[in-house]
C-alpha positions as CSV (number, residue, x, y, z in Angstrom):
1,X,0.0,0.0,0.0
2,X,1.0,3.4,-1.0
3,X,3.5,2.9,-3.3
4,X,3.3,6.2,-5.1
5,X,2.6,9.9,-4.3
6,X,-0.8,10.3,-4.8
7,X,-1.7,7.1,-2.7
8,X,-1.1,9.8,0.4
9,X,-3.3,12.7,-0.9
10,X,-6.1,13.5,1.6
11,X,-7.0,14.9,4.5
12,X,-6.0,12.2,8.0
13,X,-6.2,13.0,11.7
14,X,-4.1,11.2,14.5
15,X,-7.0,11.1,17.5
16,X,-5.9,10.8,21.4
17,X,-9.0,8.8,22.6
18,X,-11.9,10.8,20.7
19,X,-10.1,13.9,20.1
20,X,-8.0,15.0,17.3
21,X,-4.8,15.5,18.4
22,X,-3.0,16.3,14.6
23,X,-4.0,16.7,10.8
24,X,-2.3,16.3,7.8
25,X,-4.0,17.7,4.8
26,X,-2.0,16.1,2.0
27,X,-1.8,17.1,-1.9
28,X,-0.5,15.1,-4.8
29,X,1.2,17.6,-6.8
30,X,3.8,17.1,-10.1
31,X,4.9,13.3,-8.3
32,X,5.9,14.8,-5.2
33,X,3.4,15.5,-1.7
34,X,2.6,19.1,-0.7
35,X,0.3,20.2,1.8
36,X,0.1,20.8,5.7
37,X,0.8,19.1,9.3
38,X,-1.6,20.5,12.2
39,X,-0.6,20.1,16.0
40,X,-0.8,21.8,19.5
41,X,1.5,24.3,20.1
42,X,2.4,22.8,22.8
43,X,2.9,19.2,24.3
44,X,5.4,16.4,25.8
45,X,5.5,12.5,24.9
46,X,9.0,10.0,26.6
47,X,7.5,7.2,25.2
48,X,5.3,8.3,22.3
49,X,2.4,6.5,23.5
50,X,1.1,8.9,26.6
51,X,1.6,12.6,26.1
52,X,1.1,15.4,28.8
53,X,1.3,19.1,28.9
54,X,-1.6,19.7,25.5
55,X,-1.9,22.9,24.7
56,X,-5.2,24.2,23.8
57,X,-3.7,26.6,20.8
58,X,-2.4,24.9,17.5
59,X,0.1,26.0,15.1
60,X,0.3,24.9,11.1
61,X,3.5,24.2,9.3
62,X,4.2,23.7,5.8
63,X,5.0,20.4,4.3
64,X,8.8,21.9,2.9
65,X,10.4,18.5,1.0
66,X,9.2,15.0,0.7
67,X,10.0,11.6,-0.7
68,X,9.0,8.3,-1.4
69,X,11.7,6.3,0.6
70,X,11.7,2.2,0.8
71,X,7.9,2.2,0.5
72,X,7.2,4.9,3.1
73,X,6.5,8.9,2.6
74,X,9.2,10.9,4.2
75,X,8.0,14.2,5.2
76,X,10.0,17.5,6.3
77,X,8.0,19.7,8.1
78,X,9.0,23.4,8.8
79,X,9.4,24.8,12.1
80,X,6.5,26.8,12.6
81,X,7.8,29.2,15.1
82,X,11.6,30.2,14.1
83,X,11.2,28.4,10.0
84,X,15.0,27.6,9.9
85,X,15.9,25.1,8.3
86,X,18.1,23.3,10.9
87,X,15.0,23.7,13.4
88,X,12.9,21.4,10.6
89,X,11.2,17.8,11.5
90,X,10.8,14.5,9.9
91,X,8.0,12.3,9.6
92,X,7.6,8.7,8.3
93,X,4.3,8.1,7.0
94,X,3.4,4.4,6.1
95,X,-0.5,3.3,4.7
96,X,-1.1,0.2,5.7
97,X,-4.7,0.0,4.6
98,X,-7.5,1.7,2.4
99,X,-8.0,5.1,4.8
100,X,-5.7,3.4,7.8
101,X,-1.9,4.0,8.3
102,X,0.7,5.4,11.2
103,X,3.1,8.2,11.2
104,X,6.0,8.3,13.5
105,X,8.7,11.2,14.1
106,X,11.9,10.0,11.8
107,X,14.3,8.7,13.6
108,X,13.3,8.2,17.0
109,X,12.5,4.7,18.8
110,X,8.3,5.0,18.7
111,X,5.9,2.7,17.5
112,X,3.8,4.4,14.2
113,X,1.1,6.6,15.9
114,X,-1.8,5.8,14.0
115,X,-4.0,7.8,11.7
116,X,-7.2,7.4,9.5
117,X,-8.1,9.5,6.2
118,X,-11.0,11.1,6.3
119,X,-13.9,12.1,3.7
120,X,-14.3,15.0,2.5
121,X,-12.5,18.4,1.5
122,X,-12.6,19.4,5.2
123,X,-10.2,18.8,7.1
124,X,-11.1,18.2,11.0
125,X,-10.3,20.8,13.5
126,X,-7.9,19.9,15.9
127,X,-9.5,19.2,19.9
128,X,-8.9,22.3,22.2
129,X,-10.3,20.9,25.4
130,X,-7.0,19.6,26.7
131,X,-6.1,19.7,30.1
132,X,-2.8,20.2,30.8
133,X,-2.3,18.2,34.0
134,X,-3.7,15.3,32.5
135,X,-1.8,12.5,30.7
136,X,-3.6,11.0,27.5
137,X,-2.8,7.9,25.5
138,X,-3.6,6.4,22.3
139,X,-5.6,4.1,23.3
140,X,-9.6,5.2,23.0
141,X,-9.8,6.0,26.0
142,X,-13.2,6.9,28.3
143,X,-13.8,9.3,30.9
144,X,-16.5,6.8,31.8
145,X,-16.2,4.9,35.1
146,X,-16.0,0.8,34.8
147,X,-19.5,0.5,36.9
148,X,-17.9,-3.4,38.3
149,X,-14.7,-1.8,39.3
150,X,-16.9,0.7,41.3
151,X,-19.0,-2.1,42.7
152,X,-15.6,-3.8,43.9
153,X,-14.6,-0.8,45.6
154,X,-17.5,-0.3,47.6
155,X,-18.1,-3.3,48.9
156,X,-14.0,-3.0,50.2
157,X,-15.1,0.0,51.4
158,X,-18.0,-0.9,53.7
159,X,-15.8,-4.1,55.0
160,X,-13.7,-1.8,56.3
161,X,-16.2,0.6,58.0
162,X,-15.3,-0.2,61.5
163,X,-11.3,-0.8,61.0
164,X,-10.1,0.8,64.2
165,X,-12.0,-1.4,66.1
166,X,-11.8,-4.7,64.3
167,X,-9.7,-7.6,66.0
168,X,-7.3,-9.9,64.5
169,X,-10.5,-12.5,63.9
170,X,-12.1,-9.6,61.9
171,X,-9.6,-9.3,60.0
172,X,-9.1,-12.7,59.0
173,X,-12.3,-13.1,58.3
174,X,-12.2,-10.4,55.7
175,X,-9.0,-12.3,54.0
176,X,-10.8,-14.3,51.7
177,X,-13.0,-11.5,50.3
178,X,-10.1,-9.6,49.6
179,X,-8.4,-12.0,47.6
180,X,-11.1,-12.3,45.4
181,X,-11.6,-8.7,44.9
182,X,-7.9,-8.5,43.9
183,X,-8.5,-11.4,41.5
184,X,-11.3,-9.2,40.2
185,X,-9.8,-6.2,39.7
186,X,-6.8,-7.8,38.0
187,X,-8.8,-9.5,35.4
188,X,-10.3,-6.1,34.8
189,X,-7.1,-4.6,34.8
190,X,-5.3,-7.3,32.0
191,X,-8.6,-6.8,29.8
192,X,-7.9,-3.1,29.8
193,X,-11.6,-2.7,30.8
194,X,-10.1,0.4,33.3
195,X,-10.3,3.5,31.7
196,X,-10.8,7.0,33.9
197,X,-8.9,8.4,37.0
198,X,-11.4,6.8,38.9
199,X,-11.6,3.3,37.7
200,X,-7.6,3.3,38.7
201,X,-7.8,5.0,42.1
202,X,-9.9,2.2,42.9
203,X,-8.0,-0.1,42.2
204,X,-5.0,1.2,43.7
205,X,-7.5,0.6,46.8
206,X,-8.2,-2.4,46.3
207,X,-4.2,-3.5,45.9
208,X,-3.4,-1.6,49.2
209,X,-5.3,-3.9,50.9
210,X,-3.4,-6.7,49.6
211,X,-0.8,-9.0,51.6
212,X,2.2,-8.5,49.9
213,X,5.0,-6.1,48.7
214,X,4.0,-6.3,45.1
215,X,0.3,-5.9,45.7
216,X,1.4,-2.4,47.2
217,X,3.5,-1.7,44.3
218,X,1.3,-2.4,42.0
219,X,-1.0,0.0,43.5
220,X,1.2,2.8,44.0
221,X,1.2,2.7,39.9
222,X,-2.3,2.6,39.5
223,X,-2.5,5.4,41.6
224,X,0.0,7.1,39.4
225,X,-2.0,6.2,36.6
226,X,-5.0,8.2,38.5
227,X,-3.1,11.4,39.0
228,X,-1.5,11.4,35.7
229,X,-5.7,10.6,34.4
230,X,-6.2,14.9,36.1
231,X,-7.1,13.0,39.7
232,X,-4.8,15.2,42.0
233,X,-6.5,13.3,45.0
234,X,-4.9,10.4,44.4
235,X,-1.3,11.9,45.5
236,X,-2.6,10.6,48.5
237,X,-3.1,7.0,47.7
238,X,0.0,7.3,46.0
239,X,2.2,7.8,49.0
240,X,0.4,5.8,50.9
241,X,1.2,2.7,48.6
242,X,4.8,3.7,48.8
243,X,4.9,3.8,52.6
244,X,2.5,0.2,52.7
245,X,5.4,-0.9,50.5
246,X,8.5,0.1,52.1
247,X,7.6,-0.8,55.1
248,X,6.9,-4.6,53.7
249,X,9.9,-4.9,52.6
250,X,11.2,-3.8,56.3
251,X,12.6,-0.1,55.5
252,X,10.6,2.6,57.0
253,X,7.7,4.7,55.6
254,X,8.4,8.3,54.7
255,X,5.4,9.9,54.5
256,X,3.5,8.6,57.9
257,X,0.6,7.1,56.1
258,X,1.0,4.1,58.0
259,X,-0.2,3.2,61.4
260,X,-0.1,0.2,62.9
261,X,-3.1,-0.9,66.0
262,X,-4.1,-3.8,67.5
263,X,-7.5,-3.5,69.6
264,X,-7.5,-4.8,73.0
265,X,-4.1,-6.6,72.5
266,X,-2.6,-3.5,75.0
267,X,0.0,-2.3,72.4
268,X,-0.6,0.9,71.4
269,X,-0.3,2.3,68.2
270,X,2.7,2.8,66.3
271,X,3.9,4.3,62.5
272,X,7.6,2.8,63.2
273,X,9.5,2.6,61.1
274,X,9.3,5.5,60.3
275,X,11.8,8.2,58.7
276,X,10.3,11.3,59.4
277,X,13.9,13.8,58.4
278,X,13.5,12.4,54.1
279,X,10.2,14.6,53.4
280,X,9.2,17.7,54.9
281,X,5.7,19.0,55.4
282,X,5.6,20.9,52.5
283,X,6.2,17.9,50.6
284,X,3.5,16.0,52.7
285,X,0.9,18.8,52.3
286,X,1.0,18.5,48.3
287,X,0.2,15.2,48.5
288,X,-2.5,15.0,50.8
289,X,-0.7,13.4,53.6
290,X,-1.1,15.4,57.5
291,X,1.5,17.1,58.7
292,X,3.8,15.6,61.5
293,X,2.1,17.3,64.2
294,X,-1.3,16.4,62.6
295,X,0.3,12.5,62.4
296,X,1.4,12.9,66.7
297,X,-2.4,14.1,67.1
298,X,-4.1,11.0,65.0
299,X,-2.0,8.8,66.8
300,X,-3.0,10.1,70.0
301,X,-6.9,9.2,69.2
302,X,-5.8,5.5,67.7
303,X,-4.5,4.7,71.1
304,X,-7.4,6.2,72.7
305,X,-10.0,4.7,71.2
306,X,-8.0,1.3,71.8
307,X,-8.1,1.8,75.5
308,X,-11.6,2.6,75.6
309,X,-12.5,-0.1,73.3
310,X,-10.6,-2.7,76.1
């Protein structure tokens, strides 16, 4: 497929979920492709699968040279800020299909994104609705909630109502059921049926109440996932997973999320280890997590509702 010049002439749109993210308005002219390559202004990709920091203005460069190279259209796109020539970018663009094919930035280690031609003379306006905070993929994505992953979550939630209370027997009663949400989630998880911030903070819930040290890390990235999703309330889960997980793997927490109680047993409560010099307040404050004076106080009430509780 596309073999020759005019095989590329059209108008095709990369999308990021539902929204057009760039357009290339193509033209066939004299054997060789002219045209245009639509973008944000603005925007950041490591991997170029997720990118971050959209911006909601687009610029328009001018499709300067291309050629027909090993099957492929090479494309050399002008700066559209500064226009000099050593500032220029390269595209590959590959049809793999009637209307289907990928484009990738020339000589970098990405996967083709892909892009569809569509009908028409029109070519479709880019999306301006990005947030900049938020991380989008490729993948279609949803902003809607996975309605089982919610009913998971609640009923981990109401198990856990009266936690400061609960003995040991509670708890182990509770194991089983926990087990078999994280079986759930996990299956939802591998089927890529989770799609929104909430759908991974969730889960990242439903992980931190696992048993071992890669339950907590596999929560602390799904939490990441959530905040990266435009979630800034999940910087709380997020450390919280870390500390679950350092202390697991015996170092101490760093961010005080962790206490540790044992009802009627007479041992009061404790968030050892614990190394409170690594992060200040500051830190702790933009991610949700109590101060340590706050921590002190919290503490205070664990151990006395213990003692009344005995």
């Amino acid at each position: 497929m596309g073999s020759s010049p005019g095989d590329y002439a059209g108008n095709w749109v990369m999308k990021l979920g539902p929204r057009n993210f760039l357009v290339l308005e193509l033209k066939s002219e004299n054997g060789r492709v002219t045209g245009t390559l639509t973008r944000p202004s603005q925007f950041q990709t490591g991997d170029g699968w997720t990118f971050t920091q959209i911006s909601s203005s687009a610029v328009t460069a001018t499709i300067v040279r291309s050629s027909m190279e090993h099957g492929h259209l090479h494309l050399v796109v002008e700066n559209p800020t500064t226009k000099k020539d050593e500032d220029e970018d390269e595209y590959d663009m590959t049809i793999n299909a009637p209307n289907e094919g990928s484009l990738k930035p020339a000589g970098v280690p990405f996967e083709g994104w892909p892009i569809g031609k569509v009908e028409g003379t029109q070519a479709p306006r880019l999306a301006t609705d990005w947030d900049k905070n938020r991380a989008y993929a490729l993948e279609a994505d949803t902003d809607q909630p996975n309605a089982e992953m919610q009913r998971i979550f609640e009923a981990d939630q109401k198990a856990r109502i009266s936690q400061n209370t609960m003995t040991e027997e509670d708890w182990a009663a509770i194991d089983n059921e926990e087990a078999e949400r994280r079986h759930r989630t996990g299956k939802l998880l591998a089927a890529g049926q989770l799609h929104s911030a909430k759908d991974f903070a969730e889960a990242a819930f439903i992980f931190q109440h696992g048993g071992s040290p890669e339950d907590y890390l596999l929560a602390h990235s799904l939490a990441l996932v959530a905040v990266a999703k435009g979630d800034a309330g999940s910087a709380w889960i997020a450390a919280a997973t870390l500390d679950r997980y350092l202390q697991a793997i015996g170092k101490p927490q760093i961010y005080g999320t962790q206490f540790k109680f044992m009802p009627k047993s007479g041992v009061p409560a404790t968030q050892e280890p614990y190394n409170r010099e690594l992060v200040s307040d500051a830190l702790r404050r933009q991610l949700g997590v109590p101060s340590l004076a706050n921590q002190e106080e919290q503490l205070k009430q664990y151990n006395a509702t213990t003692a009344k509780s005995r």
